[in-house]
Every structure is written in C-alpha cells, then in structure tokens.
TORTORDO-725885 format. One record per residue (C-alpha): residue in three letters; chain; x, y, z. Coordinates in pm, 1 decimal, always signed. Layout:
% residues N
+------+------+----------+----------+----------+
! code ! unit !        x !        y !        z !
+------+------+----------+----------+----------+
!  ALA !    A !        X !        Y !        Z !
...
+------+------+----------+----------+----------+
//
This chain:
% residues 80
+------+------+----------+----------+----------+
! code ! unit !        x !        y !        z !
+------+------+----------+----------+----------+
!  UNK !    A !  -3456.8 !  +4128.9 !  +1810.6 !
!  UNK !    A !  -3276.6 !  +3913.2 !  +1574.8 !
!  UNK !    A !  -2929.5 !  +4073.5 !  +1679.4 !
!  UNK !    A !  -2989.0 !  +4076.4 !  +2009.6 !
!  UNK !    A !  -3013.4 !  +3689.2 !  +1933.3 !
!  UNK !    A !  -2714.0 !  +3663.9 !  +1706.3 !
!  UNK !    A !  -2488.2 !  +3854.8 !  +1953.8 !
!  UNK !    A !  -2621.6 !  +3636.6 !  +2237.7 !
!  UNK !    A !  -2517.5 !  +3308.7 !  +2083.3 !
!  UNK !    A !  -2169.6 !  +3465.0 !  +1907.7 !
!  UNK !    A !  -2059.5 !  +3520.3 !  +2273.2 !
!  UNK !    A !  -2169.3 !  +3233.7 !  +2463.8 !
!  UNK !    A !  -1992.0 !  +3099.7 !  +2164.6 !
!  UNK !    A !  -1701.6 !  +3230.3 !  +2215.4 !
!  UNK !    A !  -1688.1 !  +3203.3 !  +2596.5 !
!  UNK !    A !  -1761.4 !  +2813.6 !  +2526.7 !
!  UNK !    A !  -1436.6 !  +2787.0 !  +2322.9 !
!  UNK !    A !  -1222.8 !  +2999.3 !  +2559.6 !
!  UNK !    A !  -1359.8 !  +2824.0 !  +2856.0 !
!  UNK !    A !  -1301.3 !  +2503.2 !  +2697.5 !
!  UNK !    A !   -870.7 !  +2565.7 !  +2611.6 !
!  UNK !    A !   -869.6 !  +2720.3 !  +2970.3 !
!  UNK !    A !  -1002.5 !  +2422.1 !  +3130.5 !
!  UNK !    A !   -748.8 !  +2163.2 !  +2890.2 !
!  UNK !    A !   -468.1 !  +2377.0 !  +3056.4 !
!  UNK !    A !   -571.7 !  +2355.1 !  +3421.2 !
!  UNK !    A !   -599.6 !  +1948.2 !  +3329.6 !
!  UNK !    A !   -235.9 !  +1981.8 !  +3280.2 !
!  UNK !    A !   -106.8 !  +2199.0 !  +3582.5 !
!  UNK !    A !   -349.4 !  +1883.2 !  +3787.5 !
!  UNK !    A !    -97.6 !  +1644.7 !  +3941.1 !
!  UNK !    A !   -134.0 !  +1272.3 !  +3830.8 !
!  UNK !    A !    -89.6 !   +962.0 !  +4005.5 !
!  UNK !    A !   +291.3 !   +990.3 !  +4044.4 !
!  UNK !    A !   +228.4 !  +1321.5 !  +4187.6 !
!  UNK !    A !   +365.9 !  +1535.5 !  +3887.9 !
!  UNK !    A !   +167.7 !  +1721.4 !  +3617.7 !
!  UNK !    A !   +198.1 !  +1661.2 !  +3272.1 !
!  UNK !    A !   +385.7 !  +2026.2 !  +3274.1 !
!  UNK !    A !   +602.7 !  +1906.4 !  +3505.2 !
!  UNK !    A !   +737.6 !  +1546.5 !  +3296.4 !
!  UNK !    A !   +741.7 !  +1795.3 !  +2972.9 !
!  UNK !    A !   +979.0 !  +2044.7 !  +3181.7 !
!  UNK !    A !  +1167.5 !  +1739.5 !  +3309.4 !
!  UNK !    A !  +1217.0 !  +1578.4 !  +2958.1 !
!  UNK !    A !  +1328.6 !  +1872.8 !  +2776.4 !
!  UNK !    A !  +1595.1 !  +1964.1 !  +3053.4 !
!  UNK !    A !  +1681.6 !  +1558.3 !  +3037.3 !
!  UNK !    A !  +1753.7 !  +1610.2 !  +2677.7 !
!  UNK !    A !  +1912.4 !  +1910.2 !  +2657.6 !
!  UNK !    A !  +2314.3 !  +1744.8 !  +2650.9 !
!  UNK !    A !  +2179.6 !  +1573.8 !  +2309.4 !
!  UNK !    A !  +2111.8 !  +1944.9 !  +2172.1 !
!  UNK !    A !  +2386.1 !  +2078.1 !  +1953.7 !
!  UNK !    A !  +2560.4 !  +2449.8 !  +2079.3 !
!  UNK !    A !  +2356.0 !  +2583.0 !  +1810.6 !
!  UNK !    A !  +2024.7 !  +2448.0 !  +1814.0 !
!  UNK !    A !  +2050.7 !  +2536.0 !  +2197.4 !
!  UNK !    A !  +2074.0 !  +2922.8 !  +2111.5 !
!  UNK !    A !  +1800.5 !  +2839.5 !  +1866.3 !
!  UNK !    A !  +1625.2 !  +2745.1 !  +2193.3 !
!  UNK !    A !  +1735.8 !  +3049.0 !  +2350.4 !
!  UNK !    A !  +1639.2 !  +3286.9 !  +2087.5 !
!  UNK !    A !  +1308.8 !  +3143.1 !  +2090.0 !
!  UNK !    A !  +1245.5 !  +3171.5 !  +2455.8 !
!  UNK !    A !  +1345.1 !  +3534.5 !  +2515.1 !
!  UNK !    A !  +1163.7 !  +3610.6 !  +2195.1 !
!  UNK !    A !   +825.5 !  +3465.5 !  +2374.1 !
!  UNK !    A !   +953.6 !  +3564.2 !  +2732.8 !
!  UNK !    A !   +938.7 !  +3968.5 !  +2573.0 !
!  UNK !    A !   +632.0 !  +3905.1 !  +2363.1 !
!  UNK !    A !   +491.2 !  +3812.8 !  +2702.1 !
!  UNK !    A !   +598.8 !  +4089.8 !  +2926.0 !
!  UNK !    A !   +478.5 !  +4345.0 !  +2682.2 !
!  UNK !    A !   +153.8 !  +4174.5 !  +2667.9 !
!  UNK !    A !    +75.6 !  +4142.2 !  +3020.9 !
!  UNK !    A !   +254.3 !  +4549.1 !  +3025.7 !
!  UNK !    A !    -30.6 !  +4658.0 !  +2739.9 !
!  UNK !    A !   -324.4 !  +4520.4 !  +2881.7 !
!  UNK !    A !   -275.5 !  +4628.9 !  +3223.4 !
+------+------+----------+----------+----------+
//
C-alpha cells in the first residue's frame, strides 16, 4: 500500500512540474497589450541586432541553430 502511495504522489509530482513549464510557455505565445507575444519582441530583437553581430559569431549562430533544428527533427522522428 505504501508504494501504491509513493508512486501516486511521484507522478502527480511530476505532472505538477511539467504542467507548470508548459503553462510558462503558453504565457509567452499569449499576445500582450501591443498585440505581440513576448516570442514575438524576442524574435524581433534578435533579427534587429543581427548587423551588430560579427561574420563569425553569426555562423556561431548558425551552427547552433541547425545543431538544435537536427536535434529536433530526430526527436520528434524517434518518438513517433
């Protein structure tokens, strides 16, 4: 009986953190007052920036990206 407990409060647990970071992202995607999200002004900021960026921390940038981008695809490719 006691690990029927344990196992009961390790996954509402853990469904109570995930739920939680889920929720903090849909916050962002919400539009605010000015009618953009807060994903939208970090998108626009970054692109605004980007002529300050030297040639090579820009393919820095793009290393980065596809890195993720790949990570990503064979993620979502995996699970399916």
């Amino acid at each position: 009986m006691n690990s029927i407990a344990f196992w009961t409060f390790l996954l509402l647990g853990c469904m109570s953190i995930g739920g939680y970071f889920m929720f903090r992202k849909f916050l962002k995607v919400l539009p605010k007052a000015d009618g953009k999200s807060k994903l939208d002004w970090q998108n626009y900021w970054v692109e605004r920036s980007r002529p300050l960026w030297s040639d090579e921390m820009k393919a820095f940038l793009d290393q980065l990206v596809s890195f993720l981008e790949k990570k990503a695809s064979t993620t979502l490719h995996t699970s399916t």
